[in-house]
C-alpha positions in Angstrom: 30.0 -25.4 -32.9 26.7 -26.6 -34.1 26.3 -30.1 -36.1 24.3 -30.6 -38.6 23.3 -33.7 -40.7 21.6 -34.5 -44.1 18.4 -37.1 -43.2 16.3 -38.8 -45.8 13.2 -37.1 -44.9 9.8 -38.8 -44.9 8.1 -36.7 -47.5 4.7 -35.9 -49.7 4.7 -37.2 -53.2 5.1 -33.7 -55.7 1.8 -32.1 -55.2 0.3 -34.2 -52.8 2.0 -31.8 -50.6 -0.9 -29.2 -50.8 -3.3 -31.9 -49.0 -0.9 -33.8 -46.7 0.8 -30.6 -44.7 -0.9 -29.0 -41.8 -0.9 -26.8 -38.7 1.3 -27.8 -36.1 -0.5 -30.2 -33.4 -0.2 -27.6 -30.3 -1.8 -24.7 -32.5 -5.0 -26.5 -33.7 -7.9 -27.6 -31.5 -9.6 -30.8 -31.6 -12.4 -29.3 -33.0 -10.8 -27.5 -35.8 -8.7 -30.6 -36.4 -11.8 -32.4 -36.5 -13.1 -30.0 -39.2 -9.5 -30.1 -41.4 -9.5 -33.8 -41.7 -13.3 -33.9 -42.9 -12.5 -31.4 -45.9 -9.1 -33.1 -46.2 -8.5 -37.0 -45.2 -4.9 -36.4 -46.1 -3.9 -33.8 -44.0 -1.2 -34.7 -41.6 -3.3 -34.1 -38.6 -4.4 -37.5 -39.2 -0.9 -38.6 -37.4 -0.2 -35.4 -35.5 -3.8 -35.0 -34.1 -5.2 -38.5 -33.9 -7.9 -37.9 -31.2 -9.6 -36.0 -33.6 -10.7 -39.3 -35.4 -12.6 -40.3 -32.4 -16.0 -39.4 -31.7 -15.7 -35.9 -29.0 -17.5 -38.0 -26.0 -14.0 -40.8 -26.2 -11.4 -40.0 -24.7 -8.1 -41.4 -26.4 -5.3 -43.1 -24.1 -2.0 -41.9 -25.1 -0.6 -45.9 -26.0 -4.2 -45.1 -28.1 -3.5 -42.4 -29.4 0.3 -43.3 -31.0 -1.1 -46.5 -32.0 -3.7 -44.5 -34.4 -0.7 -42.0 -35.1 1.5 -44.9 -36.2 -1.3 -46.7 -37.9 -2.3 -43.2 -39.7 1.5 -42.9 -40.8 2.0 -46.5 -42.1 -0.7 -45.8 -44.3 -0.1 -42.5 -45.9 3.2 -44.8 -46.7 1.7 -47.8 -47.9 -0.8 -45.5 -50.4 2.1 -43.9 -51.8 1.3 -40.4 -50.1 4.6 -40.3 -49.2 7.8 -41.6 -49.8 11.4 -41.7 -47.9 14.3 -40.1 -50.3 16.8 -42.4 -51.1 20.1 -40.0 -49.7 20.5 -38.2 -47.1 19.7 -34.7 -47.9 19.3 -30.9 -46.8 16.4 -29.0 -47.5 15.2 -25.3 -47.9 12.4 -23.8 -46.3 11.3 -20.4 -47.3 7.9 -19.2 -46.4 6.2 -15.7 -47.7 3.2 -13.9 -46.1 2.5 -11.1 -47.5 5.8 -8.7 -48.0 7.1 -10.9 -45.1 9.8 -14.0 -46.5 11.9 -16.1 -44.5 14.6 -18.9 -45.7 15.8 -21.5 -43.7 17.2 -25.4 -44.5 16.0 -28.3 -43.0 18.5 -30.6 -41.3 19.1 -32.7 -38.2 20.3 -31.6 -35.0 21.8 -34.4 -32.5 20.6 -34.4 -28.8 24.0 -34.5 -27.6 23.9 -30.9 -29.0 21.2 -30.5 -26.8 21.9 -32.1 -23.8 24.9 -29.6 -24.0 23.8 -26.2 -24.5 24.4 -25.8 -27.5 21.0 -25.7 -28.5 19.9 -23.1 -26.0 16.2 -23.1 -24.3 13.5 -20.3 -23.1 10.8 -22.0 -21.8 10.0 -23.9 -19.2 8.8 -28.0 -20.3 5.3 -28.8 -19.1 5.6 -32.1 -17.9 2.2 -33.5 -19.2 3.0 -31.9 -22.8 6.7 -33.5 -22.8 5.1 -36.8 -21.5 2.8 -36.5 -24.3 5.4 -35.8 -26.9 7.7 -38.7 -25.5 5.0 -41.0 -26.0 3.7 -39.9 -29.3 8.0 -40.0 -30.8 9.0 -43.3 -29.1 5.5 -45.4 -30.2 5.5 -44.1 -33.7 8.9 -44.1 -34.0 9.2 -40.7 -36.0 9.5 -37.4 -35.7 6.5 -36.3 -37.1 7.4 -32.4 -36.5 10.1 -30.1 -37.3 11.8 -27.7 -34.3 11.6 -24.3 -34.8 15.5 -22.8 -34.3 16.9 -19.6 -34.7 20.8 -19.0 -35.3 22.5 -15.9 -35.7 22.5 -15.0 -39.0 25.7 -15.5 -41.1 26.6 -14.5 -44.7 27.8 -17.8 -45.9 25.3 -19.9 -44.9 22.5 -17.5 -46.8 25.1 -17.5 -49.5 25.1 -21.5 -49.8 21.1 -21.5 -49.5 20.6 -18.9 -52.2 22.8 -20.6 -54.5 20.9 -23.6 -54.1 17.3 -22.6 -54.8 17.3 -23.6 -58.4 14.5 -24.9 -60.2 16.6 -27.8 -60.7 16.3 -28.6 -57.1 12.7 -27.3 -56.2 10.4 -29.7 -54.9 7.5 -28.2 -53.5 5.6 -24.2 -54.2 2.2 -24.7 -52.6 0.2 -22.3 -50.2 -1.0 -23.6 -47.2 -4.8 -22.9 -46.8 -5.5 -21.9 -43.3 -2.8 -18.7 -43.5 -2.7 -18.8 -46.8 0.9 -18.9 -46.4 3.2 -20.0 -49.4 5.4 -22.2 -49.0 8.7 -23.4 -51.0 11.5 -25.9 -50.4 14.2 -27.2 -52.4 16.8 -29.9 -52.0 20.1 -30.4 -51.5 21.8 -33.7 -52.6 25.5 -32.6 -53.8 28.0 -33.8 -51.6 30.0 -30.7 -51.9 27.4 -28.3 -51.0 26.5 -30.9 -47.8 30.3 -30.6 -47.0 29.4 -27.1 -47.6 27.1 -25.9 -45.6 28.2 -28.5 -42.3 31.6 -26.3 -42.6 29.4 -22.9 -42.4 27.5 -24.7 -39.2 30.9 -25.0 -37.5 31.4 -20.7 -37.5 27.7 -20.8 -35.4 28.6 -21.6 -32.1 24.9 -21.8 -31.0 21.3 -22.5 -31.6 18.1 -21.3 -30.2 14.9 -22.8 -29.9 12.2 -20.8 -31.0 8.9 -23.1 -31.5 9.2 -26.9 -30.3 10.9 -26.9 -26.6 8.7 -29.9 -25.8 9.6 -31.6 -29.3 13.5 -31.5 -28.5 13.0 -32.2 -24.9 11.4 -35.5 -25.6 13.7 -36.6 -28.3 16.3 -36.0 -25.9 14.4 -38.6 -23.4 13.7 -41.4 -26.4 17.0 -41.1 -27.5 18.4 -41.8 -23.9 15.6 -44.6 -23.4 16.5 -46.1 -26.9 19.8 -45.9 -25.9 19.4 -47.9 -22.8 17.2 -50.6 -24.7 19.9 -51.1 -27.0 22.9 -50.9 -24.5 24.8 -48.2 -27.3 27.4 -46.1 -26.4 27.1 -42.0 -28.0 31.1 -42.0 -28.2 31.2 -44.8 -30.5 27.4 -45.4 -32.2 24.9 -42.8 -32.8 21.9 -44.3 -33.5 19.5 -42.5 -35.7 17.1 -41.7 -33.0 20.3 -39.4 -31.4 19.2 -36.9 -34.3 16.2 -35.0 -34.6 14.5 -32.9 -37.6 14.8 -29.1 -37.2 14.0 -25.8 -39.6 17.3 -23.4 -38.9 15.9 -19.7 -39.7 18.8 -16.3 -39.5 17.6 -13.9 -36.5 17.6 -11.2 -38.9 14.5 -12.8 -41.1 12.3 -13.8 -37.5 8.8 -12.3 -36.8 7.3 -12.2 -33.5 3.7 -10.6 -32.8 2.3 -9.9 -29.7 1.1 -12.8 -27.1 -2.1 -11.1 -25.3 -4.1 -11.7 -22.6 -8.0 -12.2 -22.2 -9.3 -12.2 -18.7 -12.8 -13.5 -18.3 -13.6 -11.9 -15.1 -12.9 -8.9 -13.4 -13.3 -10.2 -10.0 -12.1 -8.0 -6.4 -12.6 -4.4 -7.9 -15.4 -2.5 -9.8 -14.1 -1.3 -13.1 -13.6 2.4 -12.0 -11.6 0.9 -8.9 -9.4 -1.3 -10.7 -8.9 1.9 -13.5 -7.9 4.0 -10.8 -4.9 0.9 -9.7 -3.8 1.1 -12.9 -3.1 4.8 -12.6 -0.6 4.2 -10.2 1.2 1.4 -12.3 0.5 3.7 -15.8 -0.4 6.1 -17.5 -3.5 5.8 -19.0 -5.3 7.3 -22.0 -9.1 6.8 -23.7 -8.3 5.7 -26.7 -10.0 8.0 -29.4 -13.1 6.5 -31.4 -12.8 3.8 -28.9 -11.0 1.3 -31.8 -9.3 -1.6 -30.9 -5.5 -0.7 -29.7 -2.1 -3.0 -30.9 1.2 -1.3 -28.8 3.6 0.5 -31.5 6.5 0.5 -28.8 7.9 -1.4 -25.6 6.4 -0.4 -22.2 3.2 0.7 -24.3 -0.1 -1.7 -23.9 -3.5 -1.7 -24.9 -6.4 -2.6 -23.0 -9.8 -3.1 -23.5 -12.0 -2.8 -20.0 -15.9 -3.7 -20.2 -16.1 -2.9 -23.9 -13.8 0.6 -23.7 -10.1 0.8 -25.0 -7.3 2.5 -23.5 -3.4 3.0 -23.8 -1.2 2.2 -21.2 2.2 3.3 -20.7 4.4 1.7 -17.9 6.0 4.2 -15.4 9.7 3.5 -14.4 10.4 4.6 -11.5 12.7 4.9 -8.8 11.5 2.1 -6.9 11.1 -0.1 -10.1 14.3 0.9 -11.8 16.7 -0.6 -9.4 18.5 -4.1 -10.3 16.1 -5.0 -12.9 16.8 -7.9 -15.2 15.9 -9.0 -18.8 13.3 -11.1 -17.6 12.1 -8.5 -15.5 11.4 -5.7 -18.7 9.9 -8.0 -20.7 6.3 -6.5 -21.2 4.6 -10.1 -20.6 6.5 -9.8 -17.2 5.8 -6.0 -16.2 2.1 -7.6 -17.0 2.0 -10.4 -14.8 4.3 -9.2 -12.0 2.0 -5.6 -11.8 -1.3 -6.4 -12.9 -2.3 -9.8 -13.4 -0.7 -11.5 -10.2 -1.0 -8.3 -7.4 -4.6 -7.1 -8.7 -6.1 -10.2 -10.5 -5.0 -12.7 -8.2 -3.4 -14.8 -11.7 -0.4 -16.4 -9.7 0.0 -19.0 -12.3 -1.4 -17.8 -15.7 -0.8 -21.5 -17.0 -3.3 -23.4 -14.5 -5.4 -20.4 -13.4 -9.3 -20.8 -15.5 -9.7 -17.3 -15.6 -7.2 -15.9 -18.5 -6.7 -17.0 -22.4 -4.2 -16.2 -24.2 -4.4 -15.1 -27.7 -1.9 -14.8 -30.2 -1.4 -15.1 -34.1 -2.2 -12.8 -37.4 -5.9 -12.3 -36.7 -5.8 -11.9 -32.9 -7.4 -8.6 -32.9 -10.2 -9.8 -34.4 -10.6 -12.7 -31.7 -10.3 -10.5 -29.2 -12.8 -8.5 -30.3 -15.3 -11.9 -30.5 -14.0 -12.7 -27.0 -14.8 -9.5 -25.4 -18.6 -9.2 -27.3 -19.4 -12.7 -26.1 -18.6 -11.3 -22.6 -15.0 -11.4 -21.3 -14.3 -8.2 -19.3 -10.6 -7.3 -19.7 -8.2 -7.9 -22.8 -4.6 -6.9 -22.8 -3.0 -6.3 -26.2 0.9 -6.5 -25.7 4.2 -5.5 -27.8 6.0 -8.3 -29.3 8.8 -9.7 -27.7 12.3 -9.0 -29.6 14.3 -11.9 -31.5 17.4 -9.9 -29.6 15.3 -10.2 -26.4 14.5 -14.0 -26.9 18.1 -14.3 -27.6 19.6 -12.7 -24.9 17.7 -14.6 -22.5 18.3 -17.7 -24.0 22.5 -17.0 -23.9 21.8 -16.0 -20.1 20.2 -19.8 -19.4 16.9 -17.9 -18.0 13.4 -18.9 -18.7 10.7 -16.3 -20.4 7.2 -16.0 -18.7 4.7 -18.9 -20.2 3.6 -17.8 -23.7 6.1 -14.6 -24.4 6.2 -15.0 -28.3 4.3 -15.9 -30.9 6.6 -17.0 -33.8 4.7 -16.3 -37.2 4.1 -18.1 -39.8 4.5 -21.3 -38.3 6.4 -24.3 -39.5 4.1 -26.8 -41.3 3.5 -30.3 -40.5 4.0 -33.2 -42.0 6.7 -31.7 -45.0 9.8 -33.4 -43.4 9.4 -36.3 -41.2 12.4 -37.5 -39.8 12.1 -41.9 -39.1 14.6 -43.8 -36.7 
């Protein structure tokens, strides 16, 4: 059974909303960022991004850094940016991109929920990011970013939320500039659709994280380090910093595009060598017309090798058939574990200098910059499934670094959750 709880989110002031929201913080660089906030001094990156304030030759400590963020915050406060609701509320979340809509409500998960299980994981934490994240939560004392959850989908929770989005309770239509997105929520302040929609929660006996695993990791650690500070008890005080803001979407309205891989250099074969490896691991085809390829199916990749594109399909085999796991058939697996590891020498694609990764709406097109500014190989990969992310998630395994790439993402600095 999943809890949920109405929050007074920390919010944008009507249309101030159009300046103040922003790219998540682990999606932008510093440089963009950099750009944003010159066009825009109200975007939230401001809080979420501060080392982009400081000239790019300083480097930013991170008791620094969440003293700007909190600073940054307290401001946009004070100047009547934004403004705390005065009741606890649930919000809706719907986002359109093109024919593309999803619908999700806003609401606070508890860490107990996640210390549990019940909010179930697929990635692995990077220690320096959840440090990071730790720091940035516990100084500024806010969570200044929603998580990203899936749950399977269920008729009477879509029925509550579509009853809901009145124009009586709309607060915000606005489209986000850098996807050009747009975005709607609503709000949901009657105590019998609250009682409502917590009764729907108690049929879902799970949730999954989709974006965020470092956001809910490190509320879980402030919440037990608050805890210790103040000497509560869970069992008989929840403080507010036990709960943590997160956007709940139905796995039957998730899109996931494909995660691919740049690699720099070819390095240990000549092309025509490391084409003729592949041959054993694939088929392989010349793509016609040489245009840029995008898989239509799993097992199917494309590849670009010193400026020519081909298609690759993976060949199952006796050998590779046998005892072969979820984790295993993943494509970004059958990748690594054939090609990037064995013939590329990429043993650990997070630390290793020599592969990117490249994901989101235009990634074709950066690709395509990559590999005329130099680069030798790009892989173009299938999208991981929302059934796939699921089951791995309900088997308690952990997906190869950067499997999915969730889109649109959530925006930043809508609903800001203060303990």
């Amino acid at each position: 059974m999943v809890e949920i709880s109405p929050f007074k989110a920390l919010r944008p002031v009507g249309e101030k909303v159009s300046l103040v929201n922003s790219p998540p913080y682990d999606v932008v660089s510093r440089e963009k960022a950099v750009e944003i906030i010159k066009r825009n001094p109200c975007s939230f990156l401001r809080v979420i991004k501060p080392e982009a304030l400081v000239s790019g030759e300083e480097v930013l400590s991170q008791r620094n850094a969440t003293e700007i963020a909190a600073r940054n915050l307290t401001n946009m406060i004070e100047q009547g940016v934004m403004k705390t609701d005065s009741k606890p509320c649930f919000y809706i979340y719907q986002q359109i991109n093109g024919f593309y809509c999803r619908t999700g409500i806003v609401a606070c998960l508890t860490v107990d929920d996640y210390e549990k299980g019940i909010i179930k994981q697929h990635e692995k934490i990077r220690l320096r990011a959840w440090q990071g994240r730790v720091e940035h939560i516990y100084n500024v004392r806010a969570h200044t970013g929603c998580v990203f959850t899936v749950y399977k989908s269920n008729f009477r929770v879509g029925e509550i939320l579509q009853n809901s989005m009145t124009v009586e309770n709309k607060i915000y239509d606005f489209i986000s500039e850098e996807d050009e997105v747009k975005n709607k929520c609503w709000k949901i302040d009657k105590e019998d659709t609250i009682k409502s929609l917590k009764n729907a929660f108690k049929e879902i006996p799970f949730v999954y994280i989709a974006d965020g695993h470092h956001r809910a990791a490190a509320a879980a650690e402030v919440a037990k380090r608050l805890r210790k500070e103040k000497g509560e008890i869970p069992a008989l005080k929840k403080g507010e910093y036990s709960y943590f803001p997160a956007v709940l979407l139905p796995h039957d309205q998730i899109q996931i595009l494909g995660y691919h891989r740049l690699i720099k250099k070819l390095t240990g074969f000549s092309a025509n060598l490391f084409l003729d490896k592949l041959k054993e691991i694939f088929q392989v085809k010349n793509i016609s017309m040489n245009k840029p390829f995008l898989p239509g199916k799993k097992h199917e990749f494309g590849m670009n090798l010193k400026g020519q594109w081909y298609k690759l399909f993976f060949k199952l085999n006796k050998e590779n058939k046998i005892d072969r796991t979820i984790i295993d058939d993943l494509d970004v697996s059958i990748l690594q574990d054939y090609v990037l590891g064995p013939l590329l020498g990429i043993d650990d694609p997070q630390k290793n200098k020599n592969i990117e990764f490249i994901g989101g709406t235009d990634s074709l097109k950066q690709l395509s910059q990559k590999i005329d500014q130099g680069a030798d190989i790009a892989f173009t990969i299938f999208p991981t499934s929302i059934k796939e992310v699921l089951q791995v998630s309900d088997e308690g395994k952990i997906m190869p670094p950067k499997s999915t790439w969730f889109e649109p993402k959530i925006r930043s600095g809508i609903f800001v959750h203060q303990f």
